[in-house]
C-alpha positions as CSV (number, residue, x, y, z in Angstrom):
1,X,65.9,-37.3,-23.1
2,X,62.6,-35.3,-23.1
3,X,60.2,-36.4,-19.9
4,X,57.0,-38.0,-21.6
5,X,54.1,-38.5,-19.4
6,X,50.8,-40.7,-20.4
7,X,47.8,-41.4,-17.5
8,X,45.1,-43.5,-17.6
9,X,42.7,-44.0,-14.6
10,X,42.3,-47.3,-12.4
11,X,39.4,-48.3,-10.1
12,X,39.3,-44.1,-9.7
13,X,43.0,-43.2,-9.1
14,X,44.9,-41.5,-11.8
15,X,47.8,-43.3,-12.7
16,X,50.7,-41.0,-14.6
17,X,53.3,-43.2,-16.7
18,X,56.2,-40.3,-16.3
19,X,59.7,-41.6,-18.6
20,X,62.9,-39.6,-19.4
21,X,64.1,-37.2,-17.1
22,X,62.5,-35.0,-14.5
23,X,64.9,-32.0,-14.8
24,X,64.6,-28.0,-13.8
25,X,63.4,-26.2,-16.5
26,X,60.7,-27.5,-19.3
27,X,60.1,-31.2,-18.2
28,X,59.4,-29.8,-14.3
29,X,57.5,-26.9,-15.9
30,X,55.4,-29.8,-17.8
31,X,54.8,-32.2,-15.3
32,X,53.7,-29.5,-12.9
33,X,51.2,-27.8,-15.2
34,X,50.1,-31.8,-16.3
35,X,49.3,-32.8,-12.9
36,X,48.2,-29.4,-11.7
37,X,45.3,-29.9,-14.6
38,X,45.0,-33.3,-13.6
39,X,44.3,-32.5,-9.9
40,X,41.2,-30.7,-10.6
41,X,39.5,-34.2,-12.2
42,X,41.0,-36.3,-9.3
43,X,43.1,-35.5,-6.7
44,X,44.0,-39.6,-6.2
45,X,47.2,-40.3,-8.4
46,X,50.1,-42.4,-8.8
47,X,53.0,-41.4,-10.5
48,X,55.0,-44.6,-11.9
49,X,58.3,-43.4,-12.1
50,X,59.6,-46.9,-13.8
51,X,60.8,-45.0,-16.6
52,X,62.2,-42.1,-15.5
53,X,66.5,-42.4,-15.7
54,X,67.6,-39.0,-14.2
55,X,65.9,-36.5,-11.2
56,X,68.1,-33.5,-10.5
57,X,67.1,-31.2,-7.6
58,X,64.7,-28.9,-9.6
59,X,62.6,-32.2,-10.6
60,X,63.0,-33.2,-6.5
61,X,61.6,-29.5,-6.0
62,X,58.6,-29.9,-8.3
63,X,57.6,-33.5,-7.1
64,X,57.4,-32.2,-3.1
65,X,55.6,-29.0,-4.4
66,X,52.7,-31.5,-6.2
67,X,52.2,-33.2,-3.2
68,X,51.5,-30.1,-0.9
69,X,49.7,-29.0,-3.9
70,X,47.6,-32.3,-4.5
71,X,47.5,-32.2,-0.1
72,X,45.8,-28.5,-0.2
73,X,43.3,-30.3,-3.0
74,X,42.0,-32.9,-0.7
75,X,44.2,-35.6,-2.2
76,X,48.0,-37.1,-2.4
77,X,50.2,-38.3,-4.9
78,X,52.2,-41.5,-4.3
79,X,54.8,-43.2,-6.3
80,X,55.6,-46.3,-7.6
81,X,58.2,-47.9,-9.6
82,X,61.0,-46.3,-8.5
83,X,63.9,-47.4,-10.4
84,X,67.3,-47.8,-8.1
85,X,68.6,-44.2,-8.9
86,X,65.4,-42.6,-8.4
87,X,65.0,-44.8,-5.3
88,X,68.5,-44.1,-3.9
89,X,67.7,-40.5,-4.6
90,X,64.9,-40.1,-2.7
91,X,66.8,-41.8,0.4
92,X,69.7,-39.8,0.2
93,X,67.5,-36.7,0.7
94,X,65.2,-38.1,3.1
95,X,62.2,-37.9,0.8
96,X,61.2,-41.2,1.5
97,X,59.9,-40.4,4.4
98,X,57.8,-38.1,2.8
99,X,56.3,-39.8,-0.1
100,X,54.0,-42.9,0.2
101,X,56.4,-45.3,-2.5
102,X,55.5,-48.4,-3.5
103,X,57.1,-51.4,-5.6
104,X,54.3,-51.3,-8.2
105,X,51.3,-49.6,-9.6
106,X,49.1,-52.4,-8.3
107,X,50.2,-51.7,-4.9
108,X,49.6,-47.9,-5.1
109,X,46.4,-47.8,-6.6
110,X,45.3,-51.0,-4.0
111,X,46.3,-48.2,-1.4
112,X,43.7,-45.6,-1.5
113,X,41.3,-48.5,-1.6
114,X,42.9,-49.6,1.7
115,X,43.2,-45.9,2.8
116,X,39.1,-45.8,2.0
């Protein structure tokens, strides 16, 4: 399945609906050239991985690599959503402890409120 990503903006953060699979090759080439664009509008964004069944280590790669990218822009990127395998993932490889997650989109965007 082909990674399709939608956004639309919430009380100033960015939120990016991401579904079908974050994978190395064309889907992590198109999510980092998306949010790379993104970034230069507003460096506050959520990505709500709900959707997303399958992360292999080049999608892994290219979410860490946004994050220091969206870091060096003044901003973050957190996560929300994260579906069981996504979330199981991301502890296996210790990435939870880099990445702010969070159970839903409410709770991310009510962050960098909180964080304000």
């Amino acid at each position: 399945m082909q990674l399709k990503l939608s956004s639309k903006a919430k009380d100033g953060v960015l939120i990016v609906d991401c579904s079908g699979r974050i994978v190395f090759g064309d889907e992590s080439s198109f999510l980092r050239e998306k949010i790379k664009k993104a970034l230069l509008e507003n460096n506050r964004i959520v990505l709500n991985l709900g959707d997303v069944s399958y992360i292999d280590s080049g999608g892994l790669g290219t979410l860490v690599a946004l994050r220091t990218t969206a870091l060096n822009a003044g901003g973050t990127i957190k996560l929300a959503n994260l579906t069981k395998r996504v979330g199981d993932l991301l502890q296996v490889t210790k990435l939870l402890t880099v990445f702010d997650v969070y159970d839903s989109e409410a709770e991310a965007v009510e962050s960098f409120r909180n964080a304000a």
